[in-house]
C-alpha positions as CSV (number, residue, x, y, z in Angstrom):
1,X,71.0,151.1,45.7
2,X,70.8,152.0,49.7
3,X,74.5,150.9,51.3
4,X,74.2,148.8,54.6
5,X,73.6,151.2,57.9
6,X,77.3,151.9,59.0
7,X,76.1,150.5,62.7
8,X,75.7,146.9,61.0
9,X,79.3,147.4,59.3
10,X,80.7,148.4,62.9
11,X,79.4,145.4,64.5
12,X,80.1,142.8,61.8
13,X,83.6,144.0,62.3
14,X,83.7,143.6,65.8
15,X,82.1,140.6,65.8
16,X,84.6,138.8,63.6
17,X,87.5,140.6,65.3
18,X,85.7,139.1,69.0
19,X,85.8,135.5,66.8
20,X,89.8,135.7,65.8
21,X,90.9,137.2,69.6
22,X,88.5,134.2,71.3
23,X,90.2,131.7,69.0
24,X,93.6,133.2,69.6
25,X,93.1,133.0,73.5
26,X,92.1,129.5,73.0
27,X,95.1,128.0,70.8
28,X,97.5,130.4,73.3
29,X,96.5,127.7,76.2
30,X,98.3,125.3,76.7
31,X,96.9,122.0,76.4
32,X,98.0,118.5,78.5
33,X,96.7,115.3,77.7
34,X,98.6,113.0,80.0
35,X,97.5,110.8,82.0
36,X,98.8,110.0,85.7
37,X,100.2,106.5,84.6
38,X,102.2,108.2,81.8
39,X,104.2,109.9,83.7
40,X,107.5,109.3,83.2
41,X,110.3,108.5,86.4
42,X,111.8,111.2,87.4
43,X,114.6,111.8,89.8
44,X,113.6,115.3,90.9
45,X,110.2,112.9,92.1
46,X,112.9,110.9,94.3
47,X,110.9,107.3,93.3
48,X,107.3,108.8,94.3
49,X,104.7,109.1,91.9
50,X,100.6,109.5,92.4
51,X,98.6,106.2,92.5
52,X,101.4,104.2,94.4
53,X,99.7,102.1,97.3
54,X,101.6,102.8,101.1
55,X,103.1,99.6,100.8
56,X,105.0,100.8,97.5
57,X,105.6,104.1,99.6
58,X,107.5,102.0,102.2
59,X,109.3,99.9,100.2
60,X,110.9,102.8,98.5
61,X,111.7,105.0,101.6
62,X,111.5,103.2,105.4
63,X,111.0,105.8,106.9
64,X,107.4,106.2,105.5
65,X,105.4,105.7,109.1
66,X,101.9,104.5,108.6
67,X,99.9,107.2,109.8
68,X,95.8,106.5,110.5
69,X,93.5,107.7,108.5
70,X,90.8,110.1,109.3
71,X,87.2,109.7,109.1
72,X,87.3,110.3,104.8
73,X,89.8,107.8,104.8
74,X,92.6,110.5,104.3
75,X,96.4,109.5,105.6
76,X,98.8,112.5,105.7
77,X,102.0,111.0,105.7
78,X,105.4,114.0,105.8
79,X,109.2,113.0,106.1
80,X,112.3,115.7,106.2
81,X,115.4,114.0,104.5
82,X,117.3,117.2,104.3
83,X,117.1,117.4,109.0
84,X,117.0,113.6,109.3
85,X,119.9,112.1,109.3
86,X,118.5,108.5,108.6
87,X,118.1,109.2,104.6
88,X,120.4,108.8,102.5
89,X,121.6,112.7,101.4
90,X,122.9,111.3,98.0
91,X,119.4,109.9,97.4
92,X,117.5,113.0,98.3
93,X,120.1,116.0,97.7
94,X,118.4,119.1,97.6
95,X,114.9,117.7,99.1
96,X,113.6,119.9,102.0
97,X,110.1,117.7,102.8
98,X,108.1,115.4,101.2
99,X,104.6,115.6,101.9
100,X,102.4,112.2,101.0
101,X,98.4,112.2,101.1
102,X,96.7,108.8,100.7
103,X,92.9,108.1,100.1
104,X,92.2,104.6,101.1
105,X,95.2,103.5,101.0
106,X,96.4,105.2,97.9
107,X,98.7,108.3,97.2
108,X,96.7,110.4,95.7
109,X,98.5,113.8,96.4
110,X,102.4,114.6,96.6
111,X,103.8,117.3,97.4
112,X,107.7,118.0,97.4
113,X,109.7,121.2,98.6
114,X,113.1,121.7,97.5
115,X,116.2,123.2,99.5
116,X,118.2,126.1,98.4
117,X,120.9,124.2,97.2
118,X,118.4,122.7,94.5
119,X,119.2,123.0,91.0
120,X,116.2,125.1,89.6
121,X,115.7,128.2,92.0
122,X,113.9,130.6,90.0
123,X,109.8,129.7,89.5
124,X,110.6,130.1,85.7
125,X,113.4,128.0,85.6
126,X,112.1,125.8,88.1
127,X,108.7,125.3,85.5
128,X,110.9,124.8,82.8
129,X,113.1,121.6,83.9
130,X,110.4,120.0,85.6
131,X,108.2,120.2,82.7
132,X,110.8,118.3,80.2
133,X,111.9,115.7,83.1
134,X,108.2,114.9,83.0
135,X,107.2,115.6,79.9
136,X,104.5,118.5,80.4
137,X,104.1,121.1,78.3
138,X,106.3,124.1,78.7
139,X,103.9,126.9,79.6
140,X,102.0,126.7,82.6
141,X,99.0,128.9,83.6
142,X,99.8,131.7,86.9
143,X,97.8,130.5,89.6
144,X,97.6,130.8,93.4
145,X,100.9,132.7,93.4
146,X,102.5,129.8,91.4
147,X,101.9,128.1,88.1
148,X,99.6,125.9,88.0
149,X,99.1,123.0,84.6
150,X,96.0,120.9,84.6
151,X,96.2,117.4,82.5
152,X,93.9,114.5,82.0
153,X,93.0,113.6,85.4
154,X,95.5,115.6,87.4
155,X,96.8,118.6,88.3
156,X,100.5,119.9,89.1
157,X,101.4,123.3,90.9
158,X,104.5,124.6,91.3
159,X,105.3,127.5,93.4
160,X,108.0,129.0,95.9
161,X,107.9,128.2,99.5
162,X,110.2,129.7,101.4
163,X,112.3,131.2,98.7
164,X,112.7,127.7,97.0
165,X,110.7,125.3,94.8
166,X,107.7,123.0,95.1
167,X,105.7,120.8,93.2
168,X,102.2,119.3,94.6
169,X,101.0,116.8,91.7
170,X,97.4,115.6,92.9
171,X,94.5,113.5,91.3
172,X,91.6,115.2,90.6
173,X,89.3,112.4,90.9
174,X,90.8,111.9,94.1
175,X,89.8,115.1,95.2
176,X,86.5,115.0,94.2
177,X,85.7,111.8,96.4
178,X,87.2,113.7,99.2
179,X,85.2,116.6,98.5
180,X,82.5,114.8,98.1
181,X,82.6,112.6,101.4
182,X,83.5,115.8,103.2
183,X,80.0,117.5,102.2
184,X,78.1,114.0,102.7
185,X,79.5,114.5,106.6
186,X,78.5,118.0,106.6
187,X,74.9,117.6,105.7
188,X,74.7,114.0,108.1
189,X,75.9,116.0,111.1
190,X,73.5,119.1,110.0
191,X,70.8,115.9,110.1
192,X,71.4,114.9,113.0
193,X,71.3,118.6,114.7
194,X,68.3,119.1,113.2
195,X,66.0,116.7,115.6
196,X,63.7,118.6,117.6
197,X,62.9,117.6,121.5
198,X,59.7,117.5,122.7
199,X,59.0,118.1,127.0
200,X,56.0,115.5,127.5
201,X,54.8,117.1,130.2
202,X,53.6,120.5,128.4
203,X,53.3,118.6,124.8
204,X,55.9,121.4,123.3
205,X,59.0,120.5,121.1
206,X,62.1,122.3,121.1
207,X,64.7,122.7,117.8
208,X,68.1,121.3,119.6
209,X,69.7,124.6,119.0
210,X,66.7,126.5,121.1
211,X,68.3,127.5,124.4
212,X,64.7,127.5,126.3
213,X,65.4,123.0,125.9
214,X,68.2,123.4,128.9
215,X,65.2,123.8,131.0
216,X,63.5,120.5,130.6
217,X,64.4,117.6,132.9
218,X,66.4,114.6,130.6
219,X,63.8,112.6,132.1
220,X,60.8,114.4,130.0
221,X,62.4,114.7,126.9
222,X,61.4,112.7,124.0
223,X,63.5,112.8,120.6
224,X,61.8,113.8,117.2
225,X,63.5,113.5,114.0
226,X,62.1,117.0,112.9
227,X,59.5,119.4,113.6
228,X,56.9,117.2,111.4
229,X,57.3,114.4,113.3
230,X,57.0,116.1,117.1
231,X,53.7,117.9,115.5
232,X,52.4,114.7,113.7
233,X,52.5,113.2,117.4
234,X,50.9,116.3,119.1
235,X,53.5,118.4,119.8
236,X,53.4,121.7,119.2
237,X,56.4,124.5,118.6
238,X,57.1,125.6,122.1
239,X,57.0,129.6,121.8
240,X,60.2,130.8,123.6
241,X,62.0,129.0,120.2
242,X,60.2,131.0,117.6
């Protein structure tokens, strides 16, 4: 009887020992299924929580000024209760700013930075006490200099900013339509430099970007929506732009 090449016994081996450390790695992650609208109150959250409209925003704090959106439909809202003395210091003890992104009129991202006098200082300590006033699991992934936990259709990072605590909880989803509307403006204003100019006197176009154009009289010019257009009408590439 010939006994199995000792190569195959090697790599059966560390095959199944690549199976059990994968597995291990795996069932070491932490795991969050919560969803944004489980999220429990929370007073370290000072009566904020993703998905509240502006009008919820303002009804909890006045001093929420509507700010105007930009062209994504993005409103970045901030307010400083610990330096203005309008807030009431009971209410937000401890809270440096409070940072508020809304998308169409919803918060989608918030972002909180604590004070020094704040109950959790350390980023271990800090992870730990926000995780069981919200419910999260306890161990949370290193990430950008912070920890970062990712859930079912949101994401929370904390980290130290300026020797104290923060939390940003955001909507992914959210960010995805703001990525998304963000590249769709990219590639319209990319369009629109794109059009080629064509001088009717000498029947040659010009890509907008071609220096030799500043030469031609406004007058002469004639727009093209690309180079197939000005050459479908008779134009041709003018040669100081090749």
């Amino acid at each position: 009887m010939s006994c199995p090449p000792i190569w195959n016994i090697n790599r059966a081996w560390w095959l199944l020992l690549l199976a059990v450390l994968t597995a291990a790695t795996a069932s070491a992650q932490p795991t969050c299924a919560l969803k944004l609208d489980q999220l429990p109150e929370s007073v370290e959250l000072r009566g904020f929580h993703v998905g509240m409209t502006f009008e919820q925003a303002k009804a909890r704090v006045p001093q929420v000024q509507l700010a105007r959106p930009d062209q994504f439909g993005v409103a970045k809202i901030s307010i400083n209760p610990y330096f203005d003395p309008s807030f009431d210091k009971t209410t937000f003890a401890d809270v440096r700013t409070i940072s508020l992104d809304f998308l169409d009129g919803r918060l989608v991202s918030l972002w909180i930075g604590y004070e020094r006098t704040f109950k959790w200082q350390t980023l271990d300590a800090f992870v730990a006490g926000i995780s069981k006033s919200l419910n999260l699991p306890p161990a949370w992934p290193v990430k950008r200099g912070g920890r970062q936990l990712t859930c079912d259709g949101f994401t929370v990072l904390a980290s130290l900013i300026a020797g104290s605590p923060s939390i940003r909880i955001s909507e992914d989803a959210a960010q995805e339509t703001i990525a998304t509307r963000r590249e769709e403006a990219t590639a319209a204003a990319e369009a629109a430099a794109a059009v080629v100019i064509g001088d009717q006197r000498t029947k040659l176009y010009y890509p907008s970007d071609c220096s030799a154009l500043l030469g031609i009289s406004e007058l002469k010019r004639i727009k093209f929506k690309d180079k197939d257009e000005a050459e479908k009408a008779g134009f041709k590439l003018a040669k100081d732009c090749e």
